[in-house]
DSSP file (Angstrom, degrees, kcal/mol; ACC not computed):
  #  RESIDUE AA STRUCTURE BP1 BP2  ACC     N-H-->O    O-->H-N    N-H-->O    O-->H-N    TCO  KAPPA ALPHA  PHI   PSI    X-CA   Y-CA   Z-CA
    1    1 A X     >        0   0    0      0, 0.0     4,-2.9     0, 0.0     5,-0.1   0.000 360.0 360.0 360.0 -37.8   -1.5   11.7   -7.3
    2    2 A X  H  >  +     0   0    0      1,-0.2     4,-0.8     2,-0.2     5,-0.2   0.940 360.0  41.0 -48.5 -71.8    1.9   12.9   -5.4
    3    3 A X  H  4 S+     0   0    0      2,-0.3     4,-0.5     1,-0.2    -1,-0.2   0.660 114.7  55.3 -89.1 -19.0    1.9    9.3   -3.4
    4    4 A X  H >> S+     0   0    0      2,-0.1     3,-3.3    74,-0.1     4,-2.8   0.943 110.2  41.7 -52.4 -79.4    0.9    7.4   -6.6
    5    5 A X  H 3X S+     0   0    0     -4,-2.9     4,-1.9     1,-0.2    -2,-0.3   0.744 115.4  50.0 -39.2 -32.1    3.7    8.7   -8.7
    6    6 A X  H 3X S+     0   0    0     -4,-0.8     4,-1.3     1,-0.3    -1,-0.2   0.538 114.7  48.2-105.8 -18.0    6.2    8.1   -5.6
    7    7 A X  H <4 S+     0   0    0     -3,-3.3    -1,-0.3    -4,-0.5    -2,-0.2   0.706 111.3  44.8 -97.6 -21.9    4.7    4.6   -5.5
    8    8 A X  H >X S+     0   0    0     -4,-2.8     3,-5.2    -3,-0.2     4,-1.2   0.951 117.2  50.7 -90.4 -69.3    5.0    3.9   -9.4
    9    9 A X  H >X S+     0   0    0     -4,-1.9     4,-1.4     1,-0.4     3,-0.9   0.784 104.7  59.3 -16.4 -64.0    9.0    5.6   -8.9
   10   10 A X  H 3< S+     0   0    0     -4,-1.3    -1,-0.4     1,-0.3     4,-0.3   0.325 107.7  39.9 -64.1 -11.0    9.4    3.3   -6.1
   11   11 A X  H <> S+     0   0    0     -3,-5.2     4,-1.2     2,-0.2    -1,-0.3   0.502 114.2  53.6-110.7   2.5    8.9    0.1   -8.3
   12   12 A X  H <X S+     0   0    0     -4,-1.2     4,-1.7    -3,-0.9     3,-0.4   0.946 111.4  48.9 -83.9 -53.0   10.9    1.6  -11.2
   13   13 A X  H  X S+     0   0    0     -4,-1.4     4,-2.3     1,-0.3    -3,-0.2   0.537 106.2  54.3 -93.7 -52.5   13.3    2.0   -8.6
   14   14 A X  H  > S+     0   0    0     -4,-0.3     4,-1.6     2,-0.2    -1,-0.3   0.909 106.3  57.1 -53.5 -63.1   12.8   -1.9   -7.4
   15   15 A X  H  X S+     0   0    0     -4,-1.2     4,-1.7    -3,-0.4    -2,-0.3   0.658 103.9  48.8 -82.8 -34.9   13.6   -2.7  -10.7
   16   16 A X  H  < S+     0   0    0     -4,-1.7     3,-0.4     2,-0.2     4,-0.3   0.999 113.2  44.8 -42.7 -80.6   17.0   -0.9  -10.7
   17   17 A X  H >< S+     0   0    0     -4,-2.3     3,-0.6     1,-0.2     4,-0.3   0.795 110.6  54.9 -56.0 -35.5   18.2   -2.4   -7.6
   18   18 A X  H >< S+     0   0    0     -4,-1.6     3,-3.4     1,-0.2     4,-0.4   0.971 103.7  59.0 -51.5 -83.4   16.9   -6.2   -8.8
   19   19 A X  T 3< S+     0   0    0     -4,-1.7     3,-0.3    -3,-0.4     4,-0.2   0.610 105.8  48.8 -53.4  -9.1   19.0   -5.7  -12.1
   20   20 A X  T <  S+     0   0    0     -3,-0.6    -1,-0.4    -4,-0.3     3,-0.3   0.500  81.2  91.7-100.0  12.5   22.5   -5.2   -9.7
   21   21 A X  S <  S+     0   0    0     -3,-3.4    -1,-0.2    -4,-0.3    -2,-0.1   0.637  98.4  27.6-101.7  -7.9   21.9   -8.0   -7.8
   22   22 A X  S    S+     0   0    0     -4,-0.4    -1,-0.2    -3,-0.3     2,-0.2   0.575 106.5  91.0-128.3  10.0   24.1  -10.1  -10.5
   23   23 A X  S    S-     0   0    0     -3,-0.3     2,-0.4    -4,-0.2     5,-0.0  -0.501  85.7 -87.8 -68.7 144.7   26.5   -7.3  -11.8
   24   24 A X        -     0   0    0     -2,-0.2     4,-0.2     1,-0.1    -2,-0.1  -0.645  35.5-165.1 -66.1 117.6   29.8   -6.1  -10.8
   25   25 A X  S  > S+     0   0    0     -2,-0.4     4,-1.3    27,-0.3     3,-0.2   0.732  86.1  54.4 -16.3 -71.1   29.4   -3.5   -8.3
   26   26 A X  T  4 S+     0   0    0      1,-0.2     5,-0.2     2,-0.2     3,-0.1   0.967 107.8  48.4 -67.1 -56.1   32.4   -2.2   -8.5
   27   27 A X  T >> S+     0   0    0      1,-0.2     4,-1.1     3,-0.2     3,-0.7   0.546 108.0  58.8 -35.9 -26.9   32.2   -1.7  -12.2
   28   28 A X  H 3> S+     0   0    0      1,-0.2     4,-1.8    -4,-0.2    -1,-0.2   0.793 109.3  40.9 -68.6 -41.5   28.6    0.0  -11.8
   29   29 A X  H 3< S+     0   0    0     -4,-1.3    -1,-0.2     1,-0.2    -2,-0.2   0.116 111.1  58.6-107.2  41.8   29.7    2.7   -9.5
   30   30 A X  H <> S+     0   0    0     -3,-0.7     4,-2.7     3,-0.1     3,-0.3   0.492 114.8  38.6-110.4 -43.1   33.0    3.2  -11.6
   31   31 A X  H  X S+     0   0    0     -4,-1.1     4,-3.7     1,-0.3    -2,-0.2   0.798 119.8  47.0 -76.9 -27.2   30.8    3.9  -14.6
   32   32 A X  H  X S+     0   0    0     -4,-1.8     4,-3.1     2,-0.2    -1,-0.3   0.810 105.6  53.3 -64.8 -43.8   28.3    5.8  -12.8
   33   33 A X  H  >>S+     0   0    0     -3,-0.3     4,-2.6     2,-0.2     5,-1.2   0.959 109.8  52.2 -82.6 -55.8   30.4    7.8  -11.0
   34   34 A X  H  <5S+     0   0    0     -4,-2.7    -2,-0.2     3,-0.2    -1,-0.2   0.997 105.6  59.2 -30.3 -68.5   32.1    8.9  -14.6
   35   35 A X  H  <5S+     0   0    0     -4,-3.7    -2,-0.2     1,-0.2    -1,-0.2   0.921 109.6  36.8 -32.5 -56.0   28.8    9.6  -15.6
   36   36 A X  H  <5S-     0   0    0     -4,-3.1    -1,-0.2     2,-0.1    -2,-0.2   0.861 114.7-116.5 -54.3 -37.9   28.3   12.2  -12.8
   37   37 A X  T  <5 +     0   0    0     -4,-2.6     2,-0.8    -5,-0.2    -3,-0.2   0.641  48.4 178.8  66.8  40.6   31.9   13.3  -13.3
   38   38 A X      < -     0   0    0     -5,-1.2     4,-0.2    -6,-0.1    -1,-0.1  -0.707  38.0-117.5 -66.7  91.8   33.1   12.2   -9.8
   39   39 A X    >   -     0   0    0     -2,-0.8     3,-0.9     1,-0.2     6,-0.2   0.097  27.6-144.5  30.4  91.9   36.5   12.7   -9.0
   40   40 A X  T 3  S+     0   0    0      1,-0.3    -1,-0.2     5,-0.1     6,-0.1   0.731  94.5  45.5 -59.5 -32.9   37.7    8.9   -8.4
   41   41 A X  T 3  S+     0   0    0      4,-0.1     2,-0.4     5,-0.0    -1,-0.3  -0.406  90.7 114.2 -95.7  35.6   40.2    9.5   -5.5
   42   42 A X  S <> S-     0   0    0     -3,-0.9     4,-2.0    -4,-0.2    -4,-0.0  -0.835  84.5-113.4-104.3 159.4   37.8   11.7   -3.9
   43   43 A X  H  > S+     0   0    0     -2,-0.4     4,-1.9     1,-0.1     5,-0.3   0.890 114.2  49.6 -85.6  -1.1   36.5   10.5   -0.8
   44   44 A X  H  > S+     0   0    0      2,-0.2     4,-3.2     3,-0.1     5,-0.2   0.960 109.3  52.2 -54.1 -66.9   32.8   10.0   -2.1
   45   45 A X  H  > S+     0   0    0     -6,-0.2     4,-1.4     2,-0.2    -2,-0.1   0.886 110.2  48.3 -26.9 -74.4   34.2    8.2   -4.9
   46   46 A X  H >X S+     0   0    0     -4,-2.0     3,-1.2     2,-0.2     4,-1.1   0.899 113.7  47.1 -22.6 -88.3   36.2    6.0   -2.1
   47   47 A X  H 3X S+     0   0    0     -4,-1.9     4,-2.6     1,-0.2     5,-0.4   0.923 114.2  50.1 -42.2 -51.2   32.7    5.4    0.2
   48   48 A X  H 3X S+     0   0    0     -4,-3.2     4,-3.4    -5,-0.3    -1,-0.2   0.889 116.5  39.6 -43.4 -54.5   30.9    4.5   -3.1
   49   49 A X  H <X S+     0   0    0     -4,-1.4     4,-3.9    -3,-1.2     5,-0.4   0.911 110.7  53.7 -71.2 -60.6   33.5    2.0   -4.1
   50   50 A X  H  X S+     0   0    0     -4,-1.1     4,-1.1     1,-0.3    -1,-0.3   0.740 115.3  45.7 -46.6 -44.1   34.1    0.7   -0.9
   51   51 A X  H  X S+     0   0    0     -4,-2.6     4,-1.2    -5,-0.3    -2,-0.3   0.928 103.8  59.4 -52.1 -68.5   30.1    0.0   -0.9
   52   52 A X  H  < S+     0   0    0     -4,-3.4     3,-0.4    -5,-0.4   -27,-0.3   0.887 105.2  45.6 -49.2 -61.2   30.1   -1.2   -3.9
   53   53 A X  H  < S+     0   0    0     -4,-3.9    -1,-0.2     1,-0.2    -2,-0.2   0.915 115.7  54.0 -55.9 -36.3   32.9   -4.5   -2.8
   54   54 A X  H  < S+     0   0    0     -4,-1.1    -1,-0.2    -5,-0.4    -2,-0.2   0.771  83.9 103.6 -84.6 -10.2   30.7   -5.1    0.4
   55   55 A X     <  -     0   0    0     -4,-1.2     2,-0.2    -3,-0.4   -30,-0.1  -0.340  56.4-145.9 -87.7 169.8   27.7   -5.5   -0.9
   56   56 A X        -     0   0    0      1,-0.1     4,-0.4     0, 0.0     5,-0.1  -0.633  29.7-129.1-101.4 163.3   25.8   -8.9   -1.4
   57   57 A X  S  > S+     0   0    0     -2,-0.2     4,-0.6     2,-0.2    -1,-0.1   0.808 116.3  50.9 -61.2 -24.1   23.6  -10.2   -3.6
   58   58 A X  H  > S+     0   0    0      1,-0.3     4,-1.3     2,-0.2    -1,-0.1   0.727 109.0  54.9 -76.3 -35.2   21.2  -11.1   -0.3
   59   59 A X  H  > S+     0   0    0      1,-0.2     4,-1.8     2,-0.2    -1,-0.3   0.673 114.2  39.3-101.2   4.4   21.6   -7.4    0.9
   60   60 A X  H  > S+     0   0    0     -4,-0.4     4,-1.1     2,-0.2    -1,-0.2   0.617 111.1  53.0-112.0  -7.6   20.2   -6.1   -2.6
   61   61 A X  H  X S+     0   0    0     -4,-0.6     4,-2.3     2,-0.2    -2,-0.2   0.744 113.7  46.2 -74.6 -27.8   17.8   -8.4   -3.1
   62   62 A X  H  X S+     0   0    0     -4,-1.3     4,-1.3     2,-0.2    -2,-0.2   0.862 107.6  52.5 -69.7 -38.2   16.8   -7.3    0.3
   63   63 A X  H >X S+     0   0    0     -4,-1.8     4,-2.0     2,-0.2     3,-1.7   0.981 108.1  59.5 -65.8 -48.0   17.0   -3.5   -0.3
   64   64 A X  H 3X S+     0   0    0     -4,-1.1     4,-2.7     1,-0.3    -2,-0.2   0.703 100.5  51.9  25.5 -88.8   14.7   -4.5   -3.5
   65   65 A X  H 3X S+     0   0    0     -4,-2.3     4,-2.1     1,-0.3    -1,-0.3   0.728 107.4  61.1 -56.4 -38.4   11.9   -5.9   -1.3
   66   66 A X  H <X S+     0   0    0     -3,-1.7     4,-0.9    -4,-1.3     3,-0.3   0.967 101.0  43.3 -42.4 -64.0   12.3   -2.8    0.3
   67   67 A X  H >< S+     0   0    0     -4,-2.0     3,-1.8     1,-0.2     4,-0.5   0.965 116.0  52.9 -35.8 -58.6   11.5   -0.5   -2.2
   68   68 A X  H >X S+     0   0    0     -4,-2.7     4,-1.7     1,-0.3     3,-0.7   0.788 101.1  50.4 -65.2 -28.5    9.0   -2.5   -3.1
   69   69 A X  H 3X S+     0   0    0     -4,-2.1     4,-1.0    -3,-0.3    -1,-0.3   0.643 114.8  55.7 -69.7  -9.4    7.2   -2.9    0.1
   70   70 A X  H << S+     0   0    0     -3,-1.8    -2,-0.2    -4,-0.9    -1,-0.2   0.388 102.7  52.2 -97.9  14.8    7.5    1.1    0.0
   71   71 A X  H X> S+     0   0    0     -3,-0.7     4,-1.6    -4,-0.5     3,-1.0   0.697 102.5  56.3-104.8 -47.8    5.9    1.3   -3.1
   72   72 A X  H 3X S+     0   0    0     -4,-1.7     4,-1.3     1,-0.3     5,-0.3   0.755 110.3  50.2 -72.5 -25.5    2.9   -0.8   -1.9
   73   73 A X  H 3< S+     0   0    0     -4,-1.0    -1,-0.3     2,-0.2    -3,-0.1   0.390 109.4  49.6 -82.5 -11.2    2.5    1.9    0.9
   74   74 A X  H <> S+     0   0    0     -3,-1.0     4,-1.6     3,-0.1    -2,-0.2   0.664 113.6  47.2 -75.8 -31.4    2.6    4.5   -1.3
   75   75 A X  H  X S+     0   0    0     -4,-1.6     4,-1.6     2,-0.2    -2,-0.2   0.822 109.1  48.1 -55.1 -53.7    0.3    2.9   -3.2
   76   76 A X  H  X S+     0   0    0     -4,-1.3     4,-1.2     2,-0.2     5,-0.3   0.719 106.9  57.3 -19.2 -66.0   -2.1    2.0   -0.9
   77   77 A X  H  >>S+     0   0    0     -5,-0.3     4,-1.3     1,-0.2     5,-0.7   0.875 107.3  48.8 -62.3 -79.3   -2.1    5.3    0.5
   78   78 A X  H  X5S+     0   0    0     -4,-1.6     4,-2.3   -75,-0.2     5,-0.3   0.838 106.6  57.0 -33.2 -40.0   -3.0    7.0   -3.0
   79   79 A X  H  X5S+     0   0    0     -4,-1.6     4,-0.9     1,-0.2    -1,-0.2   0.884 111.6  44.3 -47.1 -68.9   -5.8    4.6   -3.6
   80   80 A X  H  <>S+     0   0    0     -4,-1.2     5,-3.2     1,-0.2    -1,-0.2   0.671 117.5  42.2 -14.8 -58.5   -7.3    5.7   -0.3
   81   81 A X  H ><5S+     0   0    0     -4,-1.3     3,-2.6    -5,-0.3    -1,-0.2   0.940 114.3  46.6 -60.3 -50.4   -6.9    9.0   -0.8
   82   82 A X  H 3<<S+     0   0    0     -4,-2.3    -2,-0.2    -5,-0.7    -1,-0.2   0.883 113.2  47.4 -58.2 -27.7   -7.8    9.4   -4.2
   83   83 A X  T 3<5S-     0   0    0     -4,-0.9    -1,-0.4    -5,-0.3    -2,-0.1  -0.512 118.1-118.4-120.0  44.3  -11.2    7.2   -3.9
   84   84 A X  T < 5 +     0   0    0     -3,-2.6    -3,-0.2    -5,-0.1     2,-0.2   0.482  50.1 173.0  18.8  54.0  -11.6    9.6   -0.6
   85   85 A X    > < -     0   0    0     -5,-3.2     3,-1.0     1,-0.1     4,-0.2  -0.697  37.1-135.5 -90.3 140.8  -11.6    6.5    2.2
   86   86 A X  T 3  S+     0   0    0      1,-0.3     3,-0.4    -2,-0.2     4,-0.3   0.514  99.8  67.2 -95.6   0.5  -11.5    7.9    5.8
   87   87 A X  T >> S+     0   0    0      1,-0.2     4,-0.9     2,-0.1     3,-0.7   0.797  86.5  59.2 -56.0 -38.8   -8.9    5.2    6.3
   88   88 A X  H <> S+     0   0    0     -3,-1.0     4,-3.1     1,-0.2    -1,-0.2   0.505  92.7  64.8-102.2   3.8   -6.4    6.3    4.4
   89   89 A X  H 34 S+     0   0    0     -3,-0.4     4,-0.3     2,-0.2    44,-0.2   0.558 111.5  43.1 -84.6  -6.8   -6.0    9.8    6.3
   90   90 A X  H <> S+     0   0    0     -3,-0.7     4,-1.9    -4,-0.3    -2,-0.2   0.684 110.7  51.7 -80.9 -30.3   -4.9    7.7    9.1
   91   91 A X  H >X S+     0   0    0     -4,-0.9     3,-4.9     1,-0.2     4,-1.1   0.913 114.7  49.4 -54.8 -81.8   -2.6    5.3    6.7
   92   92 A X  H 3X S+     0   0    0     -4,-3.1     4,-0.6     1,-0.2    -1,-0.2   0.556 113.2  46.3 -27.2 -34.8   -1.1    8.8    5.5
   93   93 A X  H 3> S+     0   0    0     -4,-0.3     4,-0.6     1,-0.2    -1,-0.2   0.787 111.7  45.1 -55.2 -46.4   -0.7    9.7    9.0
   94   94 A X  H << S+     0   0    0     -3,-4.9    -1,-0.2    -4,-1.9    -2,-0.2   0.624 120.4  46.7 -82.4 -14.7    0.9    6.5   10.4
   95   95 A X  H  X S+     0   0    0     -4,-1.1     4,-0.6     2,-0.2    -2,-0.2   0.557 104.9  52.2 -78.0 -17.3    3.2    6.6    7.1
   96   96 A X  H  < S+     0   0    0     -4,-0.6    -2,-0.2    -5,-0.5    30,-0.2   0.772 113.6  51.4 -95.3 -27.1    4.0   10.1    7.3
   97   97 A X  T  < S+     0   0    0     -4,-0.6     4,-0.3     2,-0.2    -2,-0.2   0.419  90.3  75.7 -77.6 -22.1    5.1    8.6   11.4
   98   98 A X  T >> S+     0   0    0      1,-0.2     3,-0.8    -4,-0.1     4,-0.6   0.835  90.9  60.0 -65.1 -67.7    7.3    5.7   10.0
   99   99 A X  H 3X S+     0   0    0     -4,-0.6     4,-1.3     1,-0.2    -1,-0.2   0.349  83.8  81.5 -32.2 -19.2    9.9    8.5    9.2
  100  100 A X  H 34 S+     0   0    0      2,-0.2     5,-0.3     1,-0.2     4,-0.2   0.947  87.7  45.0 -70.1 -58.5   10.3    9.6   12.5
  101  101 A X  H X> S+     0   0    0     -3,-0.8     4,-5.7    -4,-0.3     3,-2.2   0.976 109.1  57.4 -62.5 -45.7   12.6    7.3   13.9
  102  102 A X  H 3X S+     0   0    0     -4,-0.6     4,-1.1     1,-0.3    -2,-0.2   0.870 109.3  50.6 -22.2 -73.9   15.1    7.3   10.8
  103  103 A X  H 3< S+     0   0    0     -4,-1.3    -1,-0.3     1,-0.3    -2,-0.2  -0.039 105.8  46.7 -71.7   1.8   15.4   10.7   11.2
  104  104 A X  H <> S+     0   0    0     -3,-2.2     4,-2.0    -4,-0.2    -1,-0.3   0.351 116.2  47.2-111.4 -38.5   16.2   11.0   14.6
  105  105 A X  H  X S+     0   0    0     -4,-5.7     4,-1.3    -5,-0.3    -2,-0.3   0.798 108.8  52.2 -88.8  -1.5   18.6    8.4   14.3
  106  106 A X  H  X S+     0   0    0     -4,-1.1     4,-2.8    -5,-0.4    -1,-0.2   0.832 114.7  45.1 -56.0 -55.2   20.1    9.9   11.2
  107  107 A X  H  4 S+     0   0    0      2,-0.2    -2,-0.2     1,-0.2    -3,-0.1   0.993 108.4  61.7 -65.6 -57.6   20.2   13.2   13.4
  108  108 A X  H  < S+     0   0    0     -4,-2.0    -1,-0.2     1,-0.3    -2,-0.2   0.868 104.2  47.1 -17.7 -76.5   21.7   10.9   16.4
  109  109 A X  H  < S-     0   0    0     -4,-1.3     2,-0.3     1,-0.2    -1,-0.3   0.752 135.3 -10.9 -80.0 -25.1   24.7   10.0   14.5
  110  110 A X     <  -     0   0    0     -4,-2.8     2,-0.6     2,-0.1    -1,-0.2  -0.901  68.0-133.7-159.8 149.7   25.7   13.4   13.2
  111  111 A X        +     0   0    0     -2,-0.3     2,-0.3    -3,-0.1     3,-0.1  -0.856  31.3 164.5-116.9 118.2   23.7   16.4   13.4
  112  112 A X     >  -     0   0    0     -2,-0.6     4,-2.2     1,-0.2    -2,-0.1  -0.955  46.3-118.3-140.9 149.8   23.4   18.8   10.0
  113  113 A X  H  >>S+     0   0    0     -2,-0.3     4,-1.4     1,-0.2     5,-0.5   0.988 116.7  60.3 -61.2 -55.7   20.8   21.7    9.2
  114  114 A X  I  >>S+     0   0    0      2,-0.2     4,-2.8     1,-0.2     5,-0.6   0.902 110.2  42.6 -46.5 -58.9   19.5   19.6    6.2
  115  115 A X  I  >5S+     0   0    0      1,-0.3     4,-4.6     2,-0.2     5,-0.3   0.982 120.6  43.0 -48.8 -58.6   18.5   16.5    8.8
  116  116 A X  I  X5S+     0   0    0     -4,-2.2     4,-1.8     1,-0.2     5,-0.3   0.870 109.4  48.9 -54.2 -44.9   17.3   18.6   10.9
  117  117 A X  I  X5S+     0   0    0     -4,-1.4     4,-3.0     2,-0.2     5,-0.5   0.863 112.8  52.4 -24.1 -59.2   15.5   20.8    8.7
  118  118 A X  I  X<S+     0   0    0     -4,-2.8     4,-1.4    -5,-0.5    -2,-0.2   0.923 112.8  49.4 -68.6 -40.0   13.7   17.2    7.0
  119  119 A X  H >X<S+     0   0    0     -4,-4.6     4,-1.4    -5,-0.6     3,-1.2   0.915 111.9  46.6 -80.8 -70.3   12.7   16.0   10.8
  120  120 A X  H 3X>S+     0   0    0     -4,-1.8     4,-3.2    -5,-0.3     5,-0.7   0.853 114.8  45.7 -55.4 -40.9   11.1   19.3   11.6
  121  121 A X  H 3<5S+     0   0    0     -4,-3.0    -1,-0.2    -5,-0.3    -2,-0.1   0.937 114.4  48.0 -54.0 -49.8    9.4   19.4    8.5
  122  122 A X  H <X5S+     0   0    0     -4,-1.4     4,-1.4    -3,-1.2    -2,-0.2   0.769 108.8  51.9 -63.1 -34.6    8.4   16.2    8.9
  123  123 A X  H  X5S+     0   0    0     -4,-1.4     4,-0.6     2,-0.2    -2,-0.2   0.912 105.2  56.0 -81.1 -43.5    7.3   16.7   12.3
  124  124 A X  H  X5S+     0   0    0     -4,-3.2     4,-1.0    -5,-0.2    -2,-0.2   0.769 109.1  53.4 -66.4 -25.2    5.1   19.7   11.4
  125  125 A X  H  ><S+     0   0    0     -5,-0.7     4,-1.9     1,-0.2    -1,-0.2   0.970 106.6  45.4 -77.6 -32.8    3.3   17.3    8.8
  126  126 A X  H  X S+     0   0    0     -4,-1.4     4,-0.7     1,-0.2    -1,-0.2   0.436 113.6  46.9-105.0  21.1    2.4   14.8   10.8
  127  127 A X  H  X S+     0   0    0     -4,-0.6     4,-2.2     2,-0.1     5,-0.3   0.385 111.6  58.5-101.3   4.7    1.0   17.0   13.7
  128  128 A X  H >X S+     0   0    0     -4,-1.0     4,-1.7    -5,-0.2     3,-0.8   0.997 107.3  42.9 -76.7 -41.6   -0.7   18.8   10.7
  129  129 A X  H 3X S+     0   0    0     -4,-1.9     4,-2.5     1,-0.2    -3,-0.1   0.794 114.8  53.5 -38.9 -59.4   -2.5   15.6    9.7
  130  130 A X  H 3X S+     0   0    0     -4,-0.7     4,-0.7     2,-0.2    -1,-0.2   0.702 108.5  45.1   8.3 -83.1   -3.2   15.0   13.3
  131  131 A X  H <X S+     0   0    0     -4,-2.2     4,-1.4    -3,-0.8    -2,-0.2   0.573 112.5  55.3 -72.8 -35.1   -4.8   18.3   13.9
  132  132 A X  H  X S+     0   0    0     -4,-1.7     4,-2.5    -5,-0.3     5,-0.5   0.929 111.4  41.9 -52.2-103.9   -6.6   17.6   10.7
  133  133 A X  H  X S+     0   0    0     -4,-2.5     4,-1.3   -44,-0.2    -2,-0.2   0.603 111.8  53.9 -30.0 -32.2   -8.0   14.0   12.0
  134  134 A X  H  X S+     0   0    0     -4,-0.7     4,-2.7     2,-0.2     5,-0.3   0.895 110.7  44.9 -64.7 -54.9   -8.9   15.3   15.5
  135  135 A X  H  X S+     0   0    0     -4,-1.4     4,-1.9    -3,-0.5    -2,-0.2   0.919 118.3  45.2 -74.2 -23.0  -11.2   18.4   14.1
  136  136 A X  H  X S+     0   0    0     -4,-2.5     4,-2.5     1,-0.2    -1,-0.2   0.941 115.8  45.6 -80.3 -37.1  -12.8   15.9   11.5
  137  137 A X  H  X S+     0   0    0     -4,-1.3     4,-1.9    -5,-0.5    -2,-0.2   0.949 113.7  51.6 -62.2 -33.2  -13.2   13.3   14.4
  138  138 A X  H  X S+     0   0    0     -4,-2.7     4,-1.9     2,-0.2    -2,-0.2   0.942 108.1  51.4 -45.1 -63.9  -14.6   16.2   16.6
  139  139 A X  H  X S+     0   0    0     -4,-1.9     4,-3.7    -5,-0.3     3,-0.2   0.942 108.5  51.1 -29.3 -76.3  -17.2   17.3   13.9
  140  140 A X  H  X S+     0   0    0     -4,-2.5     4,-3.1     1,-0.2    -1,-0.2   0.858 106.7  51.8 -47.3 -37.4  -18.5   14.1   13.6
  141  141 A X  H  X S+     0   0    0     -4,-1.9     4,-3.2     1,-0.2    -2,-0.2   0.914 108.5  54.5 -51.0 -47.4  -18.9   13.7   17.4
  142  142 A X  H  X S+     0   0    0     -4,-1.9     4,-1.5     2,-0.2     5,-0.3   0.943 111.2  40.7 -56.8 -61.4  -20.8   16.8   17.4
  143  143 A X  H  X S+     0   0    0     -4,-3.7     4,-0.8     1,-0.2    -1,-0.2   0.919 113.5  55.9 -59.8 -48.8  -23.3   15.6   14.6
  144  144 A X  H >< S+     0   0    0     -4,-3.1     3,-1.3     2,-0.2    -2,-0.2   0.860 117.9  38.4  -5.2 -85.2  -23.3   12.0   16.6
  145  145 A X  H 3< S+     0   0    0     -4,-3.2    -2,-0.2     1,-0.2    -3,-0.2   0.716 121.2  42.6 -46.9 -81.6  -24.5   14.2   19.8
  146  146 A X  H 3<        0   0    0     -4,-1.5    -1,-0.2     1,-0.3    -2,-0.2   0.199 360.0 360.0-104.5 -13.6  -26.4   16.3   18.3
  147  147 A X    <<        0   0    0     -3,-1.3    -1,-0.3    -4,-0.8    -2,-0.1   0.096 360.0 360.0 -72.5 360.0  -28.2   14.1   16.0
């Protein structure tokens, strides 16, 4: 249910980003940033803004199509799971694996306990999953042999 909702999020999410692609920017993350009650001359405020002038319509239609193709892999993966397919404990696996590089090259350019923290966590999941697939593949072999 976890990777359903995150997949349903993820097109809500698409739907957002679609709706800036013909809006002032700047104006979004002035109003937003009120909303929050961000400082304007702080330097977040600054990065946002600064974000906000460069972007294109081409590079937010593009993050878009992102979301959404990470919504279809979230999706995908719940079906699987949910309807108990021995496919999709591999999907999860190779999704949960996807992360890796991000997150080492997140950690690459500047190194903070929260990154670090997210890749080790991250790391411990997808050798749990692993360790998971290997004893089930084992099992079966056994019954295979034995059979």
């Amino acid at each position: 249910m976890l990777e359903g909702a995150k997949g349903l999020l993820a097109i809500v999410g698409a739907i957002v980003v679609f709706t800036f692609a013909h809006k002032d920017l700047g104006d979004v993350a002035d109003r937003l940033l009120h909303l929050l009650h961000v400082n304007p001359g702080s330097r977040f405020a600054e990065a946002v803004f600064r974000a906000a002038d460069k972007a294109t319509v081409q590079q937010i239609v593009l993050v878009g199509f992102g979301v959404l193709v990470y919504a279809a892999v979230r999706l995908v993966e719940a079906y699987g799971l949910w309807h108990e397919r021995e496919w999709a404990e591999w999907f999860a696996l190779l999704s949960g694996c996807l992360y890796l590089p991000w997150e080492i090259y997140e950690i690459a350019r500047r190194v903070t306990p929260v990154r670090v923290s997210i890749l080790v966590i991250n790391v411990i999941v997808v050798i749990y999953l692993a360790w998971v697939l290997w004893q089930s593949w084992r099992e079966k072999a056994v019954i295979v042999a034995s059979g």
